[in-house]
N, C-alpha and C positions, 0 to 999 in steps of 0.2 A: 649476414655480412652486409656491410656498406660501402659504398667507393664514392669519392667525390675529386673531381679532378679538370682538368682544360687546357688549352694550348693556345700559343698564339704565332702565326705568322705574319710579317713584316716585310712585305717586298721592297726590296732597294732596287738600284740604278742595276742596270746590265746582267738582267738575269736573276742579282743574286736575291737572298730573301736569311731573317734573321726566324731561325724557329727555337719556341721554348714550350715546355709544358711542367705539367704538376700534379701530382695526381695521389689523393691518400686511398686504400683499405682499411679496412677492419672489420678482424674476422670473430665473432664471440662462439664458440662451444661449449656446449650445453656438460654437465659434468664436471670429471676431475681433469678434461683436457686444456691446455693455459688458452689462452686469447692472444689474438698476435696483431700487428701492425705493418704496414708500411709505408710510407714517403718515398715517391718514385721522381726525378726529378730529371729533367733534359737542357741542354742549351747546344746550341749548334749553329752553320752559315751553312746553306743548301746555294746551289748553283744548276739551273736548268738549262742542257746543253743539248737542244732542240730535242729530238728524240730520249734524250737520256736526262741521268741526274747525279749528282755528286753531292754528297752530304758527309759535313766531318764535324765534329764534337765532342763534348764532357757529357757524361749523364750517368747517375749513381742510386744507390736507396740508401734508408738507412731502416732498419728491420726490426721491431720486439718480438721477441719469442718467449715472451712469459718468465719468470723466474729471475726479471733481471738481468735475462741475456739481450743484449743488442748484437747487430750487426749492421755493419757500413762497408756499402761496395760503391767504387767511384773508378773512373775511366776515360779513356778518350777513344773514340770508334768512329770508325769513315766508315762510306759504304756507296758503292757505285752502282747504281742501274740504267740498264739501259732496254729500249725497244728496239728489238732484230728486225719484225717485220710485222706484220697483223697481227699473226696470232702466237709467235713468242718475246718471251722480255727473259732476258738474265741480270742477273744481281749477283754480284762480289761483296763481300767485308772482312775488317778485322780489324779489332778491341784490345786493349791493353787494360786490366785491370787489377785491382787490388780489393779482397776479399778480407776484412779486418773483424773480427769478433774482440772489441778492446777490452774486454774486463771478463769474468767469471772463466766456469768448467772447458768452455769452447777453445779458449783464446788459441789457444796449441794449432785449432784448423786455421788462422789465418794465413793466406795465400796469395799469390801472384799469380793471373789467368792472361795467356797469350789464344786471341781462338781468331779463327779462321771462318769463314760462310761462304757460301754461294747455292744460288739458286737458279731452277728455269723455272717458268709456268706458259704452260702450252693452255689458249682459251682453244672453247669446245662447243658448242653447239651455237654457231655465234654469236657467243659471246656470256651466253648462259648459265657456263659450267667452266671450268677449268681444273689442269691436271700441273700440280706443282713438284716439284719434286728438290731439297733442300737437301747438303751437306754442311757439317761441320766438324771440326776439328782444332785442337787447343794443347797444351799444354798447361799444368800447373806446378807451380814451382814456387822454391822458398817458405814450404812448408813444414812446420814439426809434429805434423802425424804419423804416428806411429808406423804407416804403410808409406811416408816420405812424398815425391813427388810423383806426377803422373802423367801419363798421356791421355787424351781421351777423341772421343770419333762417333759420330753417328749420320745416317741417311734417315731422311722424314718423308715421304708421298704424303701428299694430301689430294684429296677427291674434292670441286667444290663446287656446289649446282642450286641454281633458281628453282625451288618449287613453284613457284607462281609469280606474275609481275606483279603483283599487287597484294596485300592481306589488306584483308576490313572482315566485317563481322558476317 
């Protein structure tokens, strides 16, 4: 696989700041399995409101799946964090998107995705390690798959810790 990609941010007057990024994959397998792609693409206005942050924008891919399948997902998602106190931070969002396979076998899955986030992450041996722990939830709808529309849900922990301040050889 290969990726190649970058971002750029642009502080303005009073906080705010202009963020964008861009970033391809590509993935080759070895065999009868296809080769895939994709262009990940961002634009947004971030606002840092001292402890905290607000961030709202567009940002979409567009996807090969081999066989002449494409796919193109685009959106608009805010997302709020903020610092409670040393060692915890929470984080809110929620995205609006559209889920499009415009030509071949697929096309039937394309969809409208309403989702939901929030997160804590508690730091932990100061500062060393931390314990996050993430929900989300969504809707999808205005779909002609056979099983129709749907709801969906899930909880994510993650565990995440320094093994060393430093690598070298």
């Amino acid at each position: 696989s290969a990726r190649i990609g970058g971002s750029l941010n642009y502080a303005l007057d009073d906080n705010f700041a202009l963020d964008g990024s861009l970033d391809y994959r590509f993935r080759d397998y070895e065999g009868d399995r296809r080769n895939d792609s994709d262009l990940r693409w961002n634009a947004a206005v971030s606002r840092n409101l001292g402890e905290a942050n607000l961030i709202g924008g567009l940002r979409g891919r567009v996807s090969y799946r081999g066989n002449g399948n494409y796919r193109n997902d685009f959106g608009l998602y805010g997302n709020y964090r903020a610092r409670i106190d040393e060692d915890n931070q929470l984080a809110l969002g929620a995205e609006v998107r559209q889920r499009r396979y415009p030509t071949g076998p697929l096309r039937e899955r394309t969809r409208n995705i309403v989702e939901f986030t929030g997160s804590w992450t508690h730091s932990l041996a100061e500062g060393k390690a931390s314990f996050s722990l993430a929900a989300q939830a969504g809707r999808e709808f205005n779909t002609e798959r056979a099983d129709g529309d749907a709801n969906f849900f899930g909880l994510s922990p993650t565990l995440s810790f320094t093994l060393a301040e430093n690598v070298d050889h």
